[in-house]
C-alpha positions in Angstrom: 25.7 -22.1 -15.0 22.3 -23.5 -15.9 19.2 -22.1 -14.6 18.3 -25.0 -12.5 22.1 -24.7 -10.6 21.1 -20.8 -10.3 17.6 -21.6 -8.7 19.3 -24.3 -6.1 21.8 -21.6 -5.1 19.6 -19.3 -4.2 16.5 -21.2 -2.2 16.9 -20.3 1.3 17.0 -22.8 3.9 13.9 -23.2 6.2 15.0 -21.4 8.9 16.5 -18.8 7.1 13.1 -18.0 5.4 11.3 -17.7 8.8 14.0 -15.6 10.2 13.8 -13.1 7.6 9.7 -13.8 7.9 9.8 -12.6 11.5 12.2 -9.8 11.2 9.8 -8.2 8.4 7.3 -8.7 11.1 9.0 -7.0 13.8 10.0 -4.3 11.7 6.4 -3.7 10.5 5.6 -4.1 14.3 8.2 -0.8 15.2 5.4 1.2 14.1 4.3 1.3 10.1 1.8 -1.4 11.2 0.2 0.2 13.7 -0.3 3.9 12.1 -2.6 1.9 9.1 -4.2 -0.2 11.7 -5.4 3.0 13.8 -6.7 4.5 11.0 -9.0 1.6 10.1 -10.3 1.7 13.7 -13.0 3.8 11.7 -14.1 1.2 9.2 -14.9 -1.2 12.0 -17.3 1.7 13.4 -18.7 2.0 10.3 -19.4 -1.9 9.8 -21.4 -1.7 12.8 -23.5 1.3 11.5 -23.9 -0.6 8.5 -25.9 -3.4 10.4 -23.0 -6.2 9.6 -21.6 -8.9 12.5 -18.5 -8.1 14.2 -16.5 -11.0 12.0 -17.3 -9.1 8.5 -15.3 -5.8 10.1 -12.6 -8.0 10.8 -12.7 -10.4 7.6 -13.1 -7.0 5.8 -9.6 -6.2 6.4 -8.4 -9.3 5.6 -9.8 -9.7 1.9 -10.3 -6.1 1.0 -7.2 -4.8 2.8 -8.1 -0.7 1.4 -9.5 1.3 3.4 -10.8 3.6 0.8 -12.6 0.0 -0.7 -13.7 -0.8 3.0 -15.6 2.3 3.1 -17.2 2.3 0.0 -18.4 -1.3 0.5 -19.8 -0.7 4.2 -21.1 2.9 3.3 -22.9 1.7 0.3 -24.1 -1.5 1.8 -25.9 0.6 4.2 -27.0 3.0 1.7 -29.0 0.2 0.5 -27.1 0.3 -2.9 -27.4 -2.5 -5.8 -24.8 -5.1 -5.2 -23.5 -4.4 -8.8 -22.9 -0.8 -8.3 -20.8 -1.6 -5.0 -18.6 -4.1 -6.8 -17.8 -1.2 -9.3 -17.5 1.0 -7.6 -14.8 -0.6 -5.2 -13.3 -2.0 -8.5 -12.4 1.5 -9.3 -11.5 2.8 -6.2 -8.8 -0.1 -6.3 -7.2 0.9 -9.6 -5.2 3.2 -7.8 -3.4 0.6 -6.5 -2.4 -1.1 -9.6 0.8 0.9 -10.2 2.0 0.8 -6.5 1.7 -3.2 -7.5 3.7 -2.9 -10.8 6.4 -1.1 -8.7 6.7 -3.7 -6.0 6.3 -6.8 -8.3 10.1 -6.3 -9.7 11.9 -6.0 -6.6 10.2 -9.1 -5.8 11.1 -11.1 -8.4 14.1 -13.6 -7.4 15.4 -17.2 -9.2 13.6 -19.5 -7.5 10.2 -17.6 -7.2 7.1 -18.4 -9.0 4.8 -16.7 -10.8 1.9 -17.9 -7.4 3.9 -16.4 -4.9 3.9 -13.1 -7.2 0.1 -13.5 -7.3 0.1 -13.9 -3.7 2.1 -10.9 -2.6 -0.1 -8.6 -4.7 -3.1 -8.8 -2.5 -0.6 -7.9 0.1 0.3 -4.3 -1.7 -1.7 -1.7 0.2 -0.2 2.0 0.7 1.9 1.5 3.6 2.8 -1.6 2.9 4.1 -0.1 -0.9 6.0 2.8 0.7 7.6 0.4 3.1 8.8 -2.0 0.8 9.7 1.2 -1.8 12.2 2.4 1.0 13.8 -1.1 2.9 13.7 -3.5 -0.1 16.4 -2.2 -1.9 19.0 -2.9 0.9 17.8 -6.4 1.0 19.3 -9.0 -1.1 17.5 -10.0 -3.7 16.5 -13.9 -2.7 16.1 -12.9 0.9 13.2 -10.2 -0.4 9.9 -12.1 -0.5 9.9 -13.7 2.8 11.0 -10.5 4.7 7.9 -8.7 2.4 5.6 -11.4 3.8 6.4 -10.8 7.1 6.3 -7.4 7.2 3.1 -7.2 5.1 1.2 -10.1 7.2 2.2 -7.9 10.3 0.0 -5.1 9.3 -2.6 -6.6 7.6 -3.6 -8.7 11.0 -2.9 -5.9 13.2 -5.1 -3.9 10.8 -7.9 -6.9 11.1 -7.4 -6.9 14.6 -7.9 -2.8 15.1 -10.8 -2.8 12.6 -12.5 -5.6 15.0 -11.7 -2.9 17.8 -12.9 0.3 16.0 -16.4 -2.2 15.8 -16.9 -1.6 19.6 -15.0 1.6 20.3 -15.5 4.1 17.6 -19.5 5.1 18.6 -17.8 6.1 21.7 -15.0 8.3 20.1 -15.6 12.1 20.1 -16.5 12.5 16.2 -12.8 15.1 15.6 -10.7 12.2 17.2 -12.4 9.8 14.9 -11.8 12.1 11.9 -8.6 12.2 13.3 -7.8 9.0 13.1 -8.6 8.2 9.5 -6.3 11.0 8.6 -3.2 8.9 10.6 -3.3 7.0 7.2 -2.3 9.9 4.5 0.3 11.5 6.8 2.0 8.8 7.5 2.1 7.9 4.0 3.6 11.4 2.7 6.0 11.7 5.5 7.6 8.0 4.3 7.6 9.2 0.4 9.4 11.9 1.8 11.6 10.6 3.6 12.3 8.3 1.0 13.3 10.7 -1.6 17.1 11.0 -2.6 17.1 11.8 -6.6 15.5 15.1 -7.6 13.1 12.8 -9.5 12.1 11.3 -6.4 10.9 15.7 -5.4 10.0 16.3 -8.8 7.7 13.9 -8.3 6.3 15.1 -5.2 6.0 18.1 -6.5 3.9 17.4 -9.3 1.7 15.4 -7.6 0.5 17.9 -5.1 0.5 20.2 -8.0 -1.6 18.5 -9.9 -3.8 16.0 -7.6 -6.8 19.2 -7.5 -6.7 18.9 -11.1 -6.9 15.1 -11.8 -9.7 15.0 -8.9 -11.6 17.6 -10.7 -11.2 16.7 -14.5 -11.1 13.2 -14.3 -12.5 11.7 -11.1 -14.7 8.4 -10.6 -11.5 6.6 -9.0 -8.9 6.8 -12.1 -7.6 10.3 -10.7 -5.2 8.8 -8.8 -3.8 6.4 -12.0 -4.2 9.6 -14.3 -2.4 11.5 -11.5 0.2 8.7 -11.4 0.9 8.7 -15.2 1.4 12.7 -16.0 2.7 13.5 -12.8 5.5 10.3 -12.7 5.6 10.5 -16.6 6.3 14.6 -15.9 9.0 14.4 -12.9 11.0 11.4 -15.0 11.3 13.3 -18.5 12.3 16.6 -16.4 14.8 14.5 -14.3 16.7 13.2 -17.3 16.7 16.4 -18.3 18.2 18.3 -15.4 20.5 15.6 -15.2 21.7 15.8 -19.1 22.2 19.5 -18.4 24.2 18.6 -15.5 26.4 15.9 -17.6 27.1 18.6 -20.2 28.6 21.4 -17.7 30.2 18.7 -15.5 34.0 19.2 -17.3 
C-alpha cells in the first residue's frame, strides 16, 4: 500500500473531526479544565497589581498559557525589571515544559498529519493538559488523536483565559489563604492524575524519585533547569531500575 493510499485511509471526515473536537472539549469541561483555570484566578489579580488593562490578563493566558511564566512576566513587569531579563527569565521557567512536549508529540503523530499541526499542538502542552493526554490518549486510536487533543486542550486554555480575566476583578477581594489556596489547586491536581495514572512500577519508581530528589535539583541546580535536570536523573533513574526489576522478574519466572 503506498503512502498516499495510507494517508487517504486515514483522514477523518469533517464531521467526524468535530465530533471528536467537541468530545475532547466536554471531557476537558468534566473538570481537568476548570482546576487549572481556578488556579490562574491569581495571575489575573496579579495583572492588575501590575498596572496592565484587563485584556493583557486575559490575552496572557492565551499566548503564554504557564502559569509559572505568567507570574514571572507580571511580577517582574511591576518590579520595574529590564525587558531582556523578563524574556529570560520566562524562557527558562518554560524549559520545563520541553520534555512534557517531547512526550506528547509521538502520540500525536498520525498518517496524514503535518509537521504545522505538530507545531501547533505544542503551544497547547501545558501541565494539565500533558497529564491528561499522558492518561486518555492511549485508548484513542491513533488518527482520531489530534482533533480530540485540540478539543480538550482549547477547552482549558479559554476557560483558563476566561478565569484569569475573572481573578482581574475578584482576587483583591479574596482573603489572602484562599488566594494562596487557589494557586495550590494547580500542583495537586497534577500529582493526584500522575498518580492515578501509574500502572508499571516504572510509572512509581518514578514518582518516587522525583519527590526524592526535587529538594536536591532545586537546591544544586536551580535558575529554572531543576525541573529538566529533575526530569533526566529522576526518569533516566526509575527506567534503568525498572528494566532491572523486571529482568530479575523474567529470570525467576520458570
Amino acid at each position: 500500500m503506498s503512502e498516499s493510499e495510507t494517508v487517504a485511509e486515514t483522514n477523518l471526515a469533517p464531521t467526524e473531526r468535530r465530533a471528536l473536537f467537541l468530545e475532547g472539549a466536554r471531557q476537558a469541561l468534566t473538570g481537568p479544565a476548570y482546576f487549572v483555570a481556578v488556579a490562574l484566578v491569581g495571575v489575573g489579580g496579579l495583572a492588575k497589581a501590575a498596572g496592565f488593562p484587563p485584556a493583557a490578563a486575559f490575552l496572557s493566558t492565551l499566548l503564554i498559557w504557564a502559569g509559572p511564566a505568567q507570574v514571572l512576566f507580571f511580577g517582574s513587569i511591576a518590579a520595574k525589571t529590564a525587558l531582556s531579563a523578563v524574556a529570560v527569565s520566562i524562557t527558562l521557567s518554560s524549559i520545563r515544559l520541553m520534555p512534557m512536549v517531547l512526550s506528547i508529540l509521538p502520540m500525536l503523530r498520525a498518517p496524514g498529519v503535518g509537521r504545522r499541526q505538530l507545531f501547533l499542538a505544542t503551544h497547547f502542552i501545558a501541565v494539565t493538559v500533558w497529564a491528561e493526554s499522558l492518561r486518555r490518549l492511549p485508548d484513542i486510536e491513533r488518527a482520531k488523536r489530534l482533533p480530540f487533543f485540540f478539543g480538550f486542550a482549547v477547552a482549558c486554555i479559554v476557560t483558563s483565559a476566561v478565569f484569569t480575566q475573572a481573578g482581574y476583578y475578584l482576587t483583591a477581594a479574596l482573603p489572602k489563604p484562599l488566594a494562596v489556596g487557589v494557586l495550590f489547586l494547580t500542583p495537586v491536581y497534577f500529582l493526584s492524575t500522575l498518580v492515578r495514572s501509574a500502572r508499571l512500577p516504572v510509572d512509581w519508581l518514578a514518582l518516587v524519585f522525583g519527590f526524592a530528589l526535587a529538594p536536591i535539583t532545586q537546591a544544586w541546580v536551580g535558575g529554572g533547569f531543576d525541573l529538566l535536570a529533575l526530569g533526566l536523573i529522576g526518569g533516566t533513574g526509575a527506567y534503568v531500575c525498572g528494566r532491572f526489576f523486571t529482568a530479575r522478574r523474567a529470570e525467576r519466572t520458570p
